[in-house]
C-alpha positions in Angstrom: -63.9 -45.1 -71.3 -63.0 -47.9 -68.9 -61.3 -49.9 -71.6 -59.2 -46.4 -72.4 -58.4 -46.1 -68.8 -56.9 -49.7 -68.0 -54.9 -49.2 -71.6 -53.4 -46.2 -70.3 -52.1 -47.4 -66.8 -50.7 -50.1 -68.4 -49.0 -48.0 -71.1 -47.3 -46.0 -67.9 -46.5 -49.3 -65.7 -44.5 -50.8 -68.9 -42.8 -47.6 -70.1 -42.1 -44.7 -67.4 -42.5 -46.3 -64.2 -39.6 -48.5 -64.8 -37.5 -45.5 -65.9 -38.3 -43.4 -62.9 -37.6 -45.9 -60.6 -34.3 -46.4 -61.4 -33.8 -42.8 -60.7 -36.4 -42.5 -57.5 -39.0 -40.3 -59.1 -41.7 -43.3 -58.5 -43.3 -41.8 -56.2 -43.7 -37.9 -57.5 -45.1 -39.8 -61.2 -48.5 -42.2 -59.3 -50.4 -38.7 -58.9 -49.2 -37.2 -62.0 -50.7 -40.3 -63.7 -53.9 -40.5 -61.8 -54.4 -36.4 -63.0 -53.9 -37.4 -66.9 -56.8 -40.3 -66.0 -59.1 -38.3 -64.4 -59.0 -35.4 -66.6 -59.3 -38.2 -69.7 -62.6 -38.9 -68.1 -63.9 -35.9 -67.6 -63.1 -34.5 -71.2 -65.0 -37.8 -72.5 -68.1 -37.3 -70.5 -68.0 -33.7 -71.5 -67.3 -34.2 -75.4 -69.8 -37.0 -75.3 -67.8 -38.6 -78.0 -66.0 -42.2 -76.6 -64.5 -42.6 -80.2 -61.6 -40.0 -79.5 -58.3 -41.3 -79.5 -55.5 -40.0 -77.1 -52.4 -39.4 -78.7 -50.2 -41.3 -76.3 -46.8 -40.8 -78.4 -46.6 -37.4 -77.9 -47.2 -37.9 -74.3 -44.6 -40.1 -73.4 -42.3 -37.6 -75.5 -43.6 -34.9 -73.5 -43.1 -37.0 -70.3 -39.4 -38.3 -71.3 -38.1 -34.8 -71.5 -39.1 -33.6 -68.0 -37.8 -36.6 -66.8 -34.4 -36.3 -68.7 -34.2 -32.3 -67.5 -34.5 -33.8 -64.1 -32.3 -36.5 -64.3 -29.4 -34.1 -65.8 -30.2 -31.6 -63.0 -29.3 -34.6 -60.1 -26.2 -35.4 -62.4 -25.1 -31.9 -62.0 -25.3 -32.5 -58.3 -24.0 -35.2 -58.2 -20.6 -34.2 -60.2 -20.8 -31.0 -58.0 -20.6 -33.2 -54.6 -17.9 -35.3 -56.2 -16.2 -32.8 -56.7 -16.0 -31.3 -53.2 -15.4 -34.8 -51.8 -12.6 -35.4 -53.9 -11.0 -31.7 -53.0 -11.5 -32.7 -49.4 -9.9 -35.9 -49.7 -6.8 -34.0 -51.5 -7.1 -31.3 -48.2 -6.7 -34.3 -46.3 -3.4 -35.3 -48.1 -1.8 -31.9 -48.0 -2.2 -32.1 -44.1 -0.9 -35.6 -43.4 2.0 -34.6 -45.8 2.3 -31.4 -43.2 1.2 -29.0 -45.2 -0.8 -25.4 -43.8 -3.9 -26.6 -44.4 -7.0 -25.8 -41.9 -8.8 -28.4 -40.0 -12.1 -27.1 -40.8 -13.1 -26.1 -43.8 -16.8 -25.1 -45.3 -18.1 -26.0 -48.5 -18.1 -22.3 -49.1 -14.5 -22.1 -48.8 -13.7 -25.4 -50.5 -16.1 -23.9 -53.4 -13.6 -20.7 -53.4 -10.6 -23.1 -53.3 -11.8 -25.1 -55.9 -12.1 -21.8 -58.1 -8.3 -20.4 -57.6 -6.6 -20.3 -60.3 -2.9 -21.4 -60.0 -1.8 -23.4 -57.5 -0.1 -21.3 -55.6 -3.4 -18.9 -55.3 -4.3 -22.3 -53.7 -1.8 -22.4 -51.3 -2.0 -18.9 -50.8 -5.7 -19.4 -49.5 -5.1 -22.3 -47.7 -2.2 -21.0 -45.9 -4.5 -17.6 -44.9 -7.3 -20.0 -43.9 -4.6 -22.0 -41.9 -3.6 -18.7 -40.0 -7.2 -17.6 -39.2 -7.8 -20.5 -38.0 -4.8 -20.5 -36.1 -5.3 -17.0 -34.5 -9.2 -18.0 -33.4 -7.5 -21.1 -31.1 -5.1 -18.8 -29.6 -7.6 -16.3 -28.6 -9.9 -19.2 -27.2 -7.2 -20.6 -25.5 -6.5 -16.8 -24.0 -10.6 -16.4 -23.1 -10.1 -19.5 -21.3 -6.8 -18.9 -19.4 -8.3 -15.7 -18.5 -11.9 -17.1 -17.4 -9.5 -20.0 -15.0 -7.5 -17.0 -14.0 -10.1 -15.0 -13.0 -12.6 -18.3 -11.4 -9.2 -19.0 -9.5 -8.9 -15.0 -8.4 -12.6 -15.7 -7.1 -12.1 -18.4 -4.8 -8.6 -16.9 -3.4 -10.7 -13.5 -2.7 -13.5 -15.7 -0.7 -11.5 -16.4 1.9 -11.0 -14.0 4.8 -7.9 -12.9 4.7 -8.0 -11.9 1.2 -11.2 -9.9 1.6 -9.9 -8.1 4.2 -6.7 -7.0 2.1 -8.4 -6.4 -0.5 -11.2 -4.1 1.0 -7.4 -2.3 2.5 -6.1 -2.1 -0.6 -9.5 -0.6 -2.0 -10.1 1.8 0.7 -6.0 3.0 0.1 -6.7 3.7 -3.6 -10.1 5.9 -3.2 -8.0 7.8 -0.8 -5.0 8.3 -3.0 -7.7 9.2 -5.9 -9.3 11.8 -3.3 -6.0 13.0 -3.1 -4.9 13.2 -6.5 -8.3 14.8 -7.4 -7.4 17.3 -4.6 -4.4 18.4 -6.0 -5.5 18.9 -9.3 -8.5 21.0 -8.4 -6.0 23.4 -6.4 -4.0 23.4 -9.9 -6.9 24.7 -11.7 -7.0 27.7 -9.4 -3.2 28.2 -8.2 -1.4 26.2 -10.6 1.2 26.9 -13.5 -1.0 26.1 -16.6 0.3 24.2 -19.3 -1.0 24.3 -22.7 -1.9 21.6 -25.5 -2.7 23.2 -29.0 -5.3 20.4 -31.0 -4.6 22.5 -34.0 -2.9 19.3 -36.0 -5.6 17.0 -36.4 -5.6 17.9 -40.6 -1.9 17.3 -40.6 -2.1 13.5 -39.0 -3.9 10.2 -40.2 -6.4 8.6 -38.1 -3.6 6.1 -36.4 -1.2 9.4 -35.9 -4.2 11.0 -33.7 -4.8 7.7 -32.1 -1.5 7.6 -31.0 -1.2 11.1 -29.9 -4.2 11.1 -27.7 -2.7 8.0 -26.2 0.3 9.7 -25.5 -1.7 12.7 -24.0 -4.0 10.5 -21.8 -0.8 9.4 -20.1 0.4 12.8 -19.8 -2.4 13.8 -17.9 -2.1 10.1 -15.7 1.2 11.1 -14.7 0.7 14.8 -14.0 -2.7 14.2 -11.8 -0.3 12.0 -10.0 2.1 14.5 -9.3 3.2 16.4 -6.2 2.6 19.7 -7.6 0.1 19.5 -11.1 -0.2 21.8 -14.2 -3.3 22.7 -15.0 -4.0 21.1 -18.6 -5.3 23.4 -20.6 -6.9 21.8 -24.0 -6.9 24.6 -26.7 -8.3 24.9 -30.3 -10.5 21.9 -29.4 -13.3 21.0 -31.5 -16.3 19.0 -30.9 -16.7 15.9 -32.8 -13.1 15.9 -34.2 -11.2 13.0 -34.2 -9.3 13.9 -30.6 -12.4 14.1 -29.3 -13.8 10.6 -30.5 -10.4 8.9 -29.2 -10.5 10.7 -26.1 -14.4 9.3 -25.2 -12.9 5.6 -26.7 -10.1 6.0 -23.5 -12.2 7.7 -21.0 -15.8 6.9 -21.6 -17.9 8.4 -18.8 -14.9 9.9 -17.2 -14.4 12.4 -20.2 -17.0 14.9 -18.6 -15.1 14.9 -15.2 -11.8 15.6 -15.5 -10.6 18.8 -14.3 -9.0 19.8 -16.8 -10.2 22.6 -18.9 -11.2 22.2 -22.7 -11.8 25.1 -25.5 -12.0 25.8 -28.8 -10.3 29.5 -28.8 -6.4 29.8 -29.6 -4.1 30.3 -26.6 -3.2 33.5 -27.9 -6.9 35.0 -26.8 -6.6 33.3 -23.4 -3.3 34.4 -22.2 -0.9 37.1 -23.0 1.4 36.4 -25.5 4.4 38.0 -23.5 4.5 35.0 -21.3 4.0 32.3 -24.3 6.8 29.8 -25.1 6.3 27.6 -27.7 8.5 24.4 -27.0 9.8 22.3 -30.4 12.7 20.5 -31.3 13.2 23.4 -34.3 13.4 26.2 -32.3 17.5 28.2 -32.7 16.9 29.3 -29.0 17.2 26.7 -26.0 15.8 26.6 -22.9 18.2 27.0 -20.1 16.5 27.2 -17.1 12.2 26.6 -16.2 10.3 29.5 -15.5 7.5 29.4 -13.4 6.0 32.3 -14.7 5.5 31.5 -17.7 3.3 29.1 -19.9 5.0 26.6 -21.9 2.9 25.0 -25.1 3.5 21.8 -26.4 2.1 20.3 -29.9 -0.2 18.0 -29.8 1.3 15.4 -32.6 3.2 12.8 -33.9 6.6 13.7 -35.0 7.6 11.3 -37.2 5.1 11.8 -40.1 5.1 15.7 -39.5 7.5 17.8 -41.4 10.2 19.5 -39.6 9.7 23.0 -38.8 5.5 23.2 -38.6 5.0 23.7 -35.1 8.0 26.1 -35.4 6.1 28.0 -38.2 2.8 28.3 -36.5 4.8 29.7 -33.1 6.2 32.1 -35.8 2.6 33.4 -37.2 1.5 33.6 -34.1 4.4 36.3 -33.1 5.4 34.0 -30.3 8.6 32.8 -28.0 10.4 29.7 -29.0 12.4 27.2 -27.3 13.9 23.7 -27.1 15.0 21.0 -25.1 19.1 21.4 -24.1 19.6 18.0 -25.2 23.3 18.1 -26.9 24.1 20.0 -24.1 23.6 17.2 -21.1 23.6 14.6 -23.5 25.8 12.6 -26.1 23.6 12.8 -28.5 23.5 9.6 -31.0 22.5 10.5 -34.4 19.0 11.0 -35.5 16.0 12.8 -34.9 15.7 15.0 -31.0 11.7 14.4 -31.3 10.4 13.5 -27.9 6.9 12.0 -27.3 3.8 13.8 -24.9 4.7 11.6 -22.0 8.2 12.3 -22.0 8.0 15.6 -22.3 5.4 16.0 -19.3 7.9 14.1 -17.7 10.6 16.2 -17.7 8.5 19.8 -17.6 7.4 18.3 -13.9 10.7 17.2 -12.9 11.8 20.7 -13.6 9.3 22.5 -12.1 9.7 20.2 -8.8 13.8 20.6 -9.1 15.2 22.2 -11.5 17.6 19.4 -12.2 18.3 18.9 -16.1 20.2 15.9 -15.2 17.4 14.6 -13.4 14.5 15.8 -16.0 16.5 14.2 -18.9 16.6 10.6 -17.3 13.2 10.4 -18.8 14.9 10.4 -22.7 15.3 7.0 -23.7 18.7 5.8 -23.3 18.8 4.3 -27.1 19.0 7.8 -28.1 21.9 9.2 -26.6 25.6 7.5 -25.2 25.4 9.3 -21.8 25.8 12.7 -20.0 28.1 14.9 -20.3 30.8 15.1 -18.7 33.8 16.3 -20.4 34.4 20.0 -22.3 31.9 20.1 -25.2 35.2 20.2 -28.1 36.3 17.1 -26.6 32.9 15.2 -26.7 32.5 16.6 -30.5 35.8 14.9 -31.6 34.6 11.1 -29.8 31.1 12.0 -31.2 32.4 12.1 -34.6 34.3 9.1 -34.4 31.8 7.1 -33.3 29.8 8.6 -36.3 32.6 7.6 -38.7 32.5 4.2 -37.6 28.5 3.9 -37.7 29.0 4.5 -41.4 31.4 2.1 -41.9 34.4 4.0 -43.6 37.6 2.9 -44.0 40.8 3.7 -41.6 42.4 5.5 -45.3 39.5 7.6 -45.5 39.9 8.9 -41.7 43.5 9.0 -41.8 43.0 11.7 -45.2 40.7 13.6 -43.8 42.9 14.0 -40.6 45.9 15.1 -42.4 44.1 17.3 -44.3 42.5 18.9 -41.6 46.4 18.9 -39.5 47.6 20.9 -42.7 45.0 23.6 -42.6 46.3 24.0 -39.2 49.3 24.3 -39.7 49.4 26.4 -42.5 47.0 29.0 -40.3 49.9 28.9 -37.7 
């Protein structure tokens, strides 16, 4: 048993130790060999029979093959980390030779590079990892502009004269809030109400209603800041619509306190319909003068992906009065769509009802829609508004000078 022992160490000093060391799997083979003796020798004292041979040949073959799978296995690795290395090294080329190439790059992305199938996929990828990259330093530069803004605010407001103006200017703003909250409340009792109808949420994406309940939160901003307020009436208002998650996103906590009043029932059912005017850009009648009696109603939308004539339509259904903006009437109109936003209109409803100046009210249109006011007899502005349409599309001096004598011999003949 001893002599079969010593024969077998030897056999795996002169034939696999050598091999594993060249590959540095010495070490996990000394107690794989030790198990293979000691089992040996307790099979022999078991079997009681010393004559049994060991077949060694199909050992080693047994013993060659695990260490072969192993030693492709590291060779895979090893190609695999070649691999990368040599794709950095090229990434490292491309951004000497001023390239968009990141700075940082994981091996998870280099293993997604690596995998692109044209170049230009490549650049593609780079140039989007470039970018990303580029946009996380800007907004770290901005967190830390903003944190030195703010440390520098801090030790400005720690001296004395700075608290003290502060602490004024504090002390002036709860007042004017106080005041502002004032007003309104005496709107909700005494005021002129004006009306938003939520009925368009179906009609609008999810961006549309998330700019239209922007557009409504400053509405109501500029109207609690007024001299004399509407009181905002919200109608056809449901819970856990989409106006109502975008108005908690704007006024979190403050959503339950503003005096303003919010329901789900139709305007019709509140309010008579006699005094009812429903104001869009559609309407064949136009306003000429504000009434204080009555209440006006405005859409709660975005016009530009709403179909003309909708709000008009449901004013229609509903049986009720119509009117819209004098716009062509004040202003030279350019040419496009008269759509105004929330703001503006709350604008100009407040200037009226403080006033009564169009001219005034309609300073609040932006001045890229329109040349000016009026100020000349309306044929007269018609003929320059023309012309200045004519040459906006671009059409030749033979063109006009046809249509002009053309028009010259109608009038003629009719004389």
């Amino acid at each position: 048993m001893q002599s079969a022992n010593v024969l077998l160490k030897k056999i795996v000093r002169s034939s696999v130790l050598p091999f594993a060391a060249q590959h540095g799997m010495k070490k996990d083979l000394f107690p794989l060999s030790r198990t293979l003796s000691l089992s040996l020798c307790l099979k022999q004292d078991n079997s009681g029979s010393p004559s049994e041979k060991i077949d060694l040949d199909a050992w080693k073959k047994v013993m060659k093959s695990g260490l072969q799978e192993e030693v492709s296995e590291t060779v895979s690795e090893h190609k695999e980390l070649s691999t990368l290395a040599a794709a950095r090294e090229i990434l490292g080329m491309w951004r000497l030779a001023g390239r968009s190439v990141p700075e940082n790059i994981s091996e998870e992305q280099l293993k997604t590079f690596m995998e692109c199938p044209s170049k230009s996929a490549k650049k593609k990828y780079l140039k989007y990892l470039h970018l990303k990259e580029l946009y996380k330093k800007n907004d770290k530069r901005k967190m830390d502009e903003k944190r030195e803004r703010r440390l520098e605010t801090q030790k400005q407001a720690s001296e004395t004269d700075e608290i003290k103006r502060n602490s004024f200017v504090c002390l002036w703003a709860n007042c004017m809030d106080k005041a502002y909250n004032w007003r309104v409340a005496q709107s909700m009792i005494f005021g002129q109400p004006l009306v938003f109808d939520m009925s368009y949420e179906k009609d609008m994406s999810v961006r549309e209603v998330a700019n239209t309940v922007r557009q409504i939160v400053l509405s109501e901003g500029s109207n609690r800041r007024s001299v004399d307020p509407f009181h905002i009436h919200f109608c056809n208002f449901k819970d856990e619509s989409l106006y109502h998650k975008e108005f908690i996103k704007h006024y979190r906590e403050a959503w339950g306190k503003l005096l303003i009043t919010v329901t789900d029932q139709c305007y019709t059912d509140i309010f008579p319909k006699d005094k009812l005017i429903y104001l869009t850009a559609d309407s064949p009648k136009v306003m000429k003068t504000f009434d204080h009696d009555k209440i006006y109603i405005v859409g709660s939308m975005v016009d530009r992906s709403i179909k003309t004539g909708v709000s008009l339509a449901r004013a229609k259904r509903l049986g009720l009065e119509t009117a819209a903006l004098p716009l062509e009437k004040y202003l030279l109109w350019n040419s496009g769509a008269k759509n105004l936003t929330l703001d503006q209109m709350m604008h100009i409803l407040l200037t009226l009802k403080d006033t009564g100046d169009w001219k005034k009210a309609l300073e609040f249109v932006p001045k890229r829609k329109y040349c000016g006011f009026v100020s000349r007899p309306v044929h007269e502005l018609k003929k320059t508004l023309n012309l200045i349409n004519t040459l906006k599309l671009g059409k030749r001096q033979e063109e006009v000078r046809k249509q002009f004598a053309k028009n010259y011999s109608k009038k003629l003949m009719q004389k």
